[in-house]
C-alpha positions as CSV (number, residue, x, y, z in Angstrom):
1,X,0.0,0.0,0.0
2,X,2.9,2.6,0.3
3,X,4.3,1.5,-3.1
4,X,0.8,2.7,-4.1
5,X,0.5,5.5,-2.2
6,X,4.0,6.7,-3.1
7,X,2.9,6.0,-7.4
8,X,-0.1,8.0,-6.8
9,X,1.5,11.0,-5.2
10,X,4.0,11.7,-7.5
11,X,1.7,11.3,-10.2
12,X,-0.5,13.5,-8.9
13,X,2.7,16.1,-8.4
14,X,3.8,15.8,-12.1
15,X,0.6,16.0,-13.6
16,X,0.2,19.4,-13.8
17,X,3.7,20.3,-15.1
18,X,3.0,17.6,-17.7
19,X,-0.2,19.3,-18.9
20,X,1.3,22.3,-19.2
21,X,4.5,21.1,-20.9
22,X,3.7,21.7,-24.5
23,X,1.0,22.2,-27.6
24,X,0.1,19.8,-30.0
25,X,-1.3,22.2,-32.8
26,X,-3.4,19.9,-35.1
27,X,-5.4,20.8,-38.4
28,X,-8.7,22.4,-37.7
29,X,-11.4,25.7,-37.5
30,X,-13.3,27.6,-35.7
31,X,-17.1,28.6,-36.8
32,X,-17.5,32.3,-35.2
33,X,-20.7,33.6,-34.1
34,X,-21.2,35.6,-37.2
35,X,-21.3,31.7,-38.7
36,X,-17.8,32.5,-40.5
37,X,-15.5,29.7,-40.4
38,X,-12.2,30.2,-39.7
39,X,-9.2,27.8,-41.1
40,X,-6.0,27.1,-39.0
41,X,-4.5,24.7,-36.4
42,X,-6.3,23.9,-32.8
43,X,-4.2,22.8,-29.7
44,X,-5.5,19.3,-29.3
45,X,-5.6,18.2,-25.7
46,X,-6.5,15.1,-24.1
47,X,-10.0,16.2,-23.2
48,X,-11.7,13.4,-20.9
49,X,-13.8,16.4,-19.8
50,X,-15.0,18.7,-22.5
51,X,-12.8,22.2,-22.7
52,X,-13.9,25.1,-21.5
53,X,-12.0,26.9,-24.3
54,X,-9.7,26.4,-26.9
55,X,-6.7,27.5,-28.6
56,X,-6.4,28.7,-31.9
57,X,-3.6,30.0,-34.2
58,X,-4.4,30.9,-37.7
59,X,-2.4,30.8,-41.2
60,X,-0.8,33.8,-40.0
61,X,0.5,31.9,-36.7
62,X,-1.0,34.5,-34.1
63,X,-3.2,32.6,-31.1
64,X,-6.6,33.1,-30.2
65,X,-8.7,31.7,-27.4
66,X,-12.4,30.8,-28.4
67,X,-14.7,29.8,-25.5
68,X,-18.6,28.7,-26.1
69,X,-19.0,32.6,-25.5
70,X,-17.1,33.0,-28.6
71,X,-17.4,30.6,-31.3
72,X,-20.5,28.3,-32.6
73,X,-18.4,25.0,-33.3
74,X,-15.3,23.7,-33.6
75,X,-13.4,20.8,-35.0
76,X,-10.1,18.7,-34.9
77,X,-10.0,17.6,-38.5
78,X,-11.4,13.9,-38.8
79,X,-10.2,13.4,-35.0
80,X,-13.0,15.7,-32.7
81,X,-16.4,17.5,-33.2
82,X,-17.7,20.5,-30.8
83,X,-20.5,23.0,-30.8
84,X,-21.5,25.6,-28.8
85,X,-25.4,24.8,-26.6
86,X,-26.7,26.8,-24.0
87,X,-28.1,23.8,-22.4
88,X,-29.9,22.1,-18.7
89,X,-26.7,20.1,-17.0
90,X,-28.2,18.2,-14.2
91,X,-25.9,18.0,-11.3
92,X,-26.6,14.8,-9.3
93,X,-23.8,11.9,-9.6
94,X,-24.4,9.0,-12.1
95,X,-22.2,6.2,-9.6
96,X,-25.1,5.0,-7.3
97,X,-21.8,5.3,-4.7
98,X,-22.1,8.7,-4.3
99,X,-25.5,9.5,-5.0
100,X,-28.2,10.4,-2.4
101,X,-31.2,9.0,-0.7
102,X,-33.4,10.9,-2.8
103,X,-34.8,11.7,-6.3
104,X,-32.3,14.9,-7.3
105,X,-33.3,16.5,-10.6
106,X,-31.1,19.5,-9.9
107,X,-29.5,21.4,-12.6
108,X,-27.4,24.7,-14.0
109,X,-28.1,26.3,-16.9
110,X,-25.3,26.9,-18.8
111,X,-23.5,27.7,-22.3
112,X,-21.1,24.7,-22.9
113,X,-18.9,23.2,-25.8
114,X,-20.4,19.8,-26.7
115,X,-19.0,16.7,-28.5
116,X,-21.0,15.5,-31.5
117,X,-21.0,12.0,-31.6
118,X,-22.6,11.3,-34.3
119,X,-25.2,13.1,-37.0
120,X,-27.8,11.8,-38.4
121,X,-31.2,11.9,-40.4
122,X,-33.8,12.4,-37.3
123,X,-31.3,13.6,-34.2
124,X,-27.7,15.0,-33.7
125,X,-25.9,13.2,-30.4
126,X,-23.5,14.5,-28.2
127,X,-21.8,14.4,-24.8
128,X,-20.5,16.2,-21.9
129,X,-18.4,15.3,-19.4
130,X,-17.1,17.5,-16.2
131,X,-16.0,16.2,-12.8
132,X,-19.8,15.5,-11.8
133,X,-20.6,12.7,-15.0
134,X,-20.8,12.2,-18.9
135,X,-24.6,13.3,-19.7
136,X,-25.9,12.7,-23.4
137,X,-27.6,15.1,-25.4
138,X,-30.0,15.3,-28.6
139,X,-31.1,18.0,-31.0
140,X,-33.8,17.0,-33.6
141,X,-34.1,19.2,-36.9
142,X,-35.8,22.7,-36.0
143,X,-34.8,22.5,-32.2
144,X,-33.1,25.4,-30.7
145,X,-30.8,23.5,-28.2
146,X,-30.1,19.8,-27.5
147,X,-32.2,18.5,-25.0
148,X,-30.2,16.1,-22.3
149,X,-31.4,12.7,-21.9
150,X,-32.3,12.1,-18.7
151,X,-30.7,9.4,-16.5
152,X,-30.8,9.7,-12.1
153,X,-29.9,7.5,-9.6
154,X,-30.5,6.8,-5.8
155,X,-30.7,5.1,-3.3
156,X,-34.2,4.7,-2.4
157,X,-35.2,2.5,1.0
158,X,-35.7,-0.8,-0.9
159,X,-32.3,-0.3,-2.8
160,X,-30.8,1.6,-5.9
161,X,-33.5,3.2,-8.1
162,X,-32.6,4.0,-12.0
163,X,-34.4,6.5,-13.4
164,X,-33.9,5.6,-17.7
165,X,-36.1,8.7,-18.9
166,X,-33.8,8.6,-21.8
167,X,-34.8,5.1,-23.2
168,X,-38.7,7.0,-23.6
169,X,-36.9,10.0,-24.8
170,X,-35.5,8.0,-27.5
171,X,-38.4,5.7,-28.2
172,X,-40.6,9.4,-28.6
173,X,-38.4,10.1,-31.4
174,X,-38.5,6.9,-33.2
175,X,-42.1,6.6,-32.7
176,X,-42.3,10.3,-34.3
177,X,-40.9,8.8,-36.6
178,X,-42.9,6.1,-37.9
179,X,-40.0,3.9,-36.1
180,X,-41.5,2.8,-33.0
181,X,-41.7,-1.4,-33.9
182,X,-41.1,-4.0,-31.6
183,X,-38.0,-4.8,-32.1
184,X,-36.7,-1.0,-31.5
185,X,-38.7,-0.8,-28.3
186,X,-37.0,-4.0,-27.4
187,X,-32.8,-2.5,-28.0
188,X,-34.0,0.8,-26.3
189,X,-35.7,-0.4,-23.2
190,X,-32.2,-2.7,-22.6
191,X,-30.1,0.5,-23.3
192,X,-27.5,1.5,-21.0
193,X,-26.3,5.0,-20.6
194,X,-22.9,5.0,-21.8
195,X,-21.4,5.9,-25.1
196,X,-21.7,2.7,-27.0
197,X,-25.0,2.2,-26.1
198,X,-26.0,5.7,-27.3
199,X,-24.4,5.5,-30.0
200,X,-26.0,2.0,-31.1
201,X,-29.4,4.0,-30.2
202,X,-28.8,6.6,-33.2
203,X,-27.7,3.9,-35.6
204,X,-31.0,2.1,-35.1
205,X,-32.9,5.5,-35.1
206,X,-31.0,7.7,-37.8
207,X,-30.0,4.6,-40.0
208,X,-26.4,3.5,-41.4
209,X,-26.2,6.6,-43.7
210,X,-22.6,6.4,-44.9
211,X,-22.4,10.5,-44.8
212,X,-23.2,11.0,-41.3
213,X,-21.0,12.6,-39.1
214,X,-19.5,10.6,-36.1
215,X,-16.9,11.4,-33.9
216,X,-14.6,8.0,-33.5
217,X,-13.5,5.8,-30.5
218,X,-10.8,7.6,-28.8
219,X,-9.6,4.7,-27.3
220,X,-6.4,2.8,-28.6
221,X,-3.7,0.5,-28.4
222,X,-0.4,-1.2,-29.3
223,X,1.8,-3.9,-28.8
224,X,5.5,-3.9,-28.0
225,X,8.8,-6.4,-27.5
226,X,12.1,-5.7,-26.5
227,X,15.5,-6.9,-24.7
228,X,17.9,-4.7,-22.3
229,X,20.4,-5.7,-19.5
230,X,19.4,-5.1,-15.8
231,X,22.8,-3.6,-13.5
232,X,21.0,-5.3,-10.1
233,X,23.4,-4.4,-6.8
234,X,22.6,-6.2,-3.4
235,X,23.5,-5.5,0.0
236,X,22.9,-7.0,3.1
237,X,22.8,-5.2,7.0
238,X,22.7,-6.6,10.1
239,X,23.9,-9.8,11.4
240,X,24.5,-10.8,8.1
241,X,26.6,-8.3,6.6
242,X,28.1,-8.1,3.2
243,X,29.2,-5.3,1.1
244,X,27.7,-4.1,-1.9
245,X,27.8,-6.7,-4.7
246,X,26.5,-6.1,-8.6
247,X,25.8,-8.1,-11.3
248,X,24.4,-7.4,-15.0
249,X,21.8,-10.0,-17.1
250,X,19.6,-9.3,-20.0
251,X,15.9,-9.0,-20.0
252,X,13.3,-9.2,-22.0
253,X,9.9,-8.0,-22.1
254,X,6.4,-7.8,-24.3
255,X,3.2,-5.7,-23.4
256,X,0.7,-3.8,-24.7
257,X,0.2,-0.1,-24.2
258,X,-3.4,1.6,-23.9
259,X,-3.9,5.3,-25.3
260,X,-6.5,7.2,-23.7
261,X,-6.4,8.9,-26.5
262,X,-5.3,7.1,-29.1
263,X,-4.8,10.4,-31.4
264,X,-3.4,12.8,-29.1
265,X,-0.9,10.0,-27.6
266,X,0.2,12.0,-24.8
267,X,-1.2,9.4,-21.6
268,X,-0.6,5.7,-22.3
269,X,-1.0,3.0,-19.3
270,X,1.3,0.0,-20.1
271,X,1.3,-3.4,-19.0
272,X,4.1,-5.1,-19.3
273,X,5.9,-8.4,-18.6
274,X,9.6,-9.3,-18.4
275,X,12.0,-12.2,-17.6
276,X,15.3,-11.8,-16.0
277,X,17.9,-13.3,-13.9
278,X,19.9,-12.2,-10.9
279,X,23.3,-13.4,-9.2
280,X,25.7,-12.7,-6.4
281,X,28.3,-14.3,-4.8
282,X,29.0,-11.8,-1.6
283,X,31.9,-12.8,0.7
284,X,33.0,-10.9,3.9
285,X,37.0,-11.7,4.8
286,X,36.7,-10.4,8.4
287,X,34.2,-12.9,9.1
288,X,35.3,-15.3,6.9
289,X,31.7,-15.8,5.6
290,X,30.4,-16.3,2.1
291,X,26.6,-15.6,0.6
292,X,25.4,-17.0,-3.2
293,X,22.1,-16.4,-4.7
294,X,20.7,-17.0,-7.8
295,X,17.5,-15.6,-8.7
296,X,15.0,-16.0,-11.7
297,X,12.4,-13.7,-11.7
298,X,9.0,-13.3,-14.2
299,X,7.4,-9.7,-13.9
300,X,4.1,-8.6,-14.7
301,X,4.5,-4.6,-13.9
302,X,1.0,-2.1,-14.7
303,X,2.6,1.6,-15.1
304,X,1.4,5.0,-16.5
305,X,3.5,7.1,-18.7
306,X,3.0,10.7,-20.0
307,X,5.1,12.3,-23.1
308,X,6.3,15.4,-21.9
309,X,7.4,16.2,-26.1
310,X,5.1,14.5,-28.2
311,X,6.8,15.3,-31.8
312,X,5.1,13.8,-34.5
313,X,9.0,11.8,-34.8
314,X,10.3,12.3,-31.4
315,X,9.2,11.9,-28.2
316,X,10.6,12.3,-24.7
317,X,8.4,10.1,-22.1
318,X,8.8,9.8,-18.2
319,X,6.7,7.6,-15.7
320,X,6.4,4.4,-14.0
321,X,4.4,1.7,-11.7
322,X,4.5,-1.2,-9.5
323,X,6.6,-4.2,-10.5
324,X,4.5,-7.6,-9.1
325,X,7.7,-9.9,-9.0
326,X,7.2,-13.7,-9.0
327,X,10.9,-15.4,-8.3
328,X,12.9,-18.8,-7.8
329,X,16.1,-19.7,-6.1
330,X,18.1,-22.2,-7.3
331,X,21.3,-21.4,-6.0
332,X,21.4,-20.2,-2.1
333,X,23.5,-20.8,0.8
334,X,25.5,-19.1,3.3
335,X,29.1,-20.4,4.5
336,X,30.4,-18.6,8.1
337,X,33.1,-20.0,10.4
338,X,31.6,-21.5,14.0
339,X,32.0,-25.1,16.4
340,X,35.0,-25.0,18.4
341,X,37.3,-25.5,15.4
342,X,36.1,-22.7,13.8
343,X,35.5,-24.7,10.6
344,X,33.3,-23.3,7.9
345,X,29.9,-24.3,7.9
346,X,27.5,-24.2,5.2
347,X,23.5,-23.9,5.1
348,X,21.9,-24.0,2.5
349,X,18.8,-22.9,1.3
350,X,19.4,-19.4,3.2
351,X,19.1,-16.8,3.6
352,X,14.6,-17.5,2.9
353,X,14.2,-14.8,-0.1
354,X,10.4,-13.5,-0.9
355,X,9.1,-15.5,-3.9
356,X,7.1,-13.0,-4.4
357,X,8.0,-9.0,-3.7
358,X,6.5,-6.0,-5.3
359,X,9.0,-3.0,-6.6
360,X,8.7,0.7,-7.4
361,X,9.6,1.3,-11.2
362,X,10.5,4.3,-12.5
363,X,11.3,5.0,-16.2
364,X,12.2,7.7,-18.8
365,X,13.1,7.6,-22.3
366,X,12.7,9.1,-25.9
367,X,10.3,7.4,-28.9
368,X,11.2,7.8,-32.3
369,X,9.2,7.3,-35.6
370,X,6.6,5.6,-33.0
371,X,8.5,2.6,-33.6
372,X,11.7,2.0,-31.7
373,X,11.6,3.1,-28.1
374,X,15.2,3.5,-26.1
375,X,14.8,4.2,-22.2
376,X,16.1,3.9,-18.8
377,X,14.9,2.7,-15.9
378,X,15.4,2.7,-11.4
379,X,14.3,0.3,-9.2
380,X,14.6,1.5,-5.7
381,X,15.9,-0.3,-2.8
382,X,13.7,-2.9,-2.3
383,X,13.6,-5.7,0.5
384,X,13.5,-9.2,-0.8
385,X,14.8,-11.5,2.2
386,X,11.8,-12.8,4.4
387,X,11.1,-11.2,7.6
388,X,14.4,-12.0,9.4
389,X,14.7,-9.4,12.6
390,X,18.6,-9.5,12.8
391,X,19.3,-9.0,8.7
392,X,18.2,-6.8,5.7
393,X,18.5,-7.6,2.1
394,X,18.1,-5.5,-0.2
395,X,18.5,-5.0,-4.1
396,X,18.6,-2.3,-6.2
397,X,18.3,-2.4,-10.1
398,X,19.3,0.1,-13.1
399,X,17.9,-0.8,-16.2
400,X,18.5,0.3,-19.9
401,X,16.8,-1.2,-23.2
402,X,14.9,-0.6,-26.4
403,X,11.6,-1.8,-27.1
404,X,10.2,-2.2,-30.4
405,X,6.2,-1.2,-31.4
406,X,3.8,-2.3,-33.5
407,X,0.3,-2.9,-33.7
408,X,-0.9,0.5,-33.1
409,X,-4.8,0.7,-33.6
């Protein structure tokens, strides 16, 4: 739980500094509120929530900031879809966790940048997310505003109640229509209220026309190998007490990495899983004493990463996780002198070593031609001896290796 704790602090630190670290200008416009549209380059962020504003620099190169206040629409060419609504945004929580033991239909009006998920023949969809919840969205030809489809939850006295207004919302407009047959009623009244689900909705309603507008799956991922060498150093404190001893062994490793947003590539969580092998042969000749270990060890480490550059050929990334370590011994004893002759004795099988431990793992590096990745990593000091009182051992690692991509989708 400290590892944790630890990972999640100094995430928490960097964030901001990463956020802040650099634009990533990408072909765009802006529609103003005269309904003029306005050709240039917008800084496209990783927006889980929707923005608030948006920067824009034209032909010319000069930056402009355009808010809801400001602009009708907005769009990241072929990536990300926005207009401007002065629309209801209820404020109760969607996680039945957090919400309340009553009904709450509370709600703000307010102007707001939503995402267009899709266009079609009989409705427009859309989203918006803040820190509160995503809420969905529809404008049908001739309305003024969208109209947010209505989902509450609470705990009521026998349980969690679900209020689905938005599956008769839906089935309203198909029925409108001339849409409202069984089989429609059927797929709307098992709808969930996510984006998927939505989204299936206006297929069903609007129809597959091949010209419709939809914003795509943000979501990606990609698949990576590589080898390095590990430069592992162990000590041990206490009763048994050994200087610092190193050794270096290869490592390889495989994973897949998952963009949260798979065109922006700028926050990536990686799982990955590596095989390596340790050894040391420690001796101590004031005590006379000698220590060998040899370790194998399979990995299966979850980390987050963030690219402070993201260069369309370069970038420079910096992060790191938790490092879930399963390992076997092979090789272990430990020789010291004792009996009255003062003759070596040897036991083996000891020192007892953790067959499983769990390691910080911290890691930078640069990616180029989002192919071939070259970093460097630190494992802290990390106890991997079993609960003895009168020892410590410890290892430390220093890692270095290139990972190759592929699979990107």
């Amino acid at each position: 739980m400290k590892l944790l704790s630890l990972i999640a602090i100094t995430t928490a630190l960097l964030m901001p500094f990463f956020s802040s670290a650099q634009s990533n200008y990408k072909p765009g416009y802006v529609v103003d509120l005269k309904g003029d549209t306005l050709k240039g380059n917008i800084d496209y962020r990783e927006w889980d929530k929707n923005p608030g504003q948006i920067s824009f620099k034209n032909d010319a190169g000069a930056v402009a900031v355009y808010t809801p206040q400001n602009a009708k629409a907005f769009a990241v060419n072929g990536l990300e879809y926005y207009e401007a609504g002065a629309v209801r945004v209820s404020l109760d929580p969607a996680d039945a966790t957090m919400a309340g033991a009553v009904l709450d239909t509370s709600y703000r009006a307010d102007t707001v940048f939503l995402r267009t998920l899709t266009k079609g023949r009989y409705f427009t969809l859309y989203s918006y997310s803040d820190h509160i919840k995503t809420r969905f969205y529809v404008r049908e030809p001739g309305d003024a505003q969208p109209q947010e489809l209505v989902y509450h939850v609470y705990n009521g006295e026998s349980g969690v109640k679900h209020v689905n207004r938005y599956q008769g919302q839906l089935l309203y407009i198909a029925q409108k229509n001339n849409l409202g047959n069984t089989r429609l009623q059927n797929t709307l009244s098992l709808l969930q209220y996510t984006d998927n689900d939505m989204l299936k909705a206006a297929a069903a309603i609007n129809g597959s026309d091949p010209s419709q507008l939809k914003s795509g799956n943000k979501i990606g991922s990609r698949f990576f190998a590589g080898a390095g060498v590990n430069y592992n150093g162990m000590s041990f404190s206490g009763d048994v007490e050994f200087p610092g001893n190193y050794s270096v062994f290869p490592k390889v490793s495989a994973g897949i990495d998952i963009f949260t947003n798979k065109n922006v590539q700028s926050l990536y969580i990686r799982v990955e899983i590596g095989v390596t092998k340790d050894q040391h042969d420690s001796k101590n000749s004031y005590q006379r004493s000698e220590l060998k270990m040899e370790q194998y060890t399979v990995s299966v480490a979850p980390q987050i990463y963030y690219n402070i550059y993201n260069g369309q050929k370069l970038k420079v990334f910096a992060g790191g996780g938790l490092s879930l370590n399963f390992s076997t011994y092979p090789t272990r004893y430990y020789i010291t002198l004792g009996g009255i002759d003062v003759t070596p004795i040897r036991q083996n099988n000891f020192p007892d070593y953790y067959k499983f431990w769990e390691s910080v793992l911290l890691k930078a590096g640069i990616t180029i031609n989002n192919r071939i990745e070259i970093y460097a990593g630190y494992v802290p000091p990390t106890t991997i001896t079993n609960n003895y009182l009168a020892f410590d051992g410890r290892v430390t690692s220093y890692q270095a290796g290139v990972n190759f991509l592929f699979g990107a989708k």
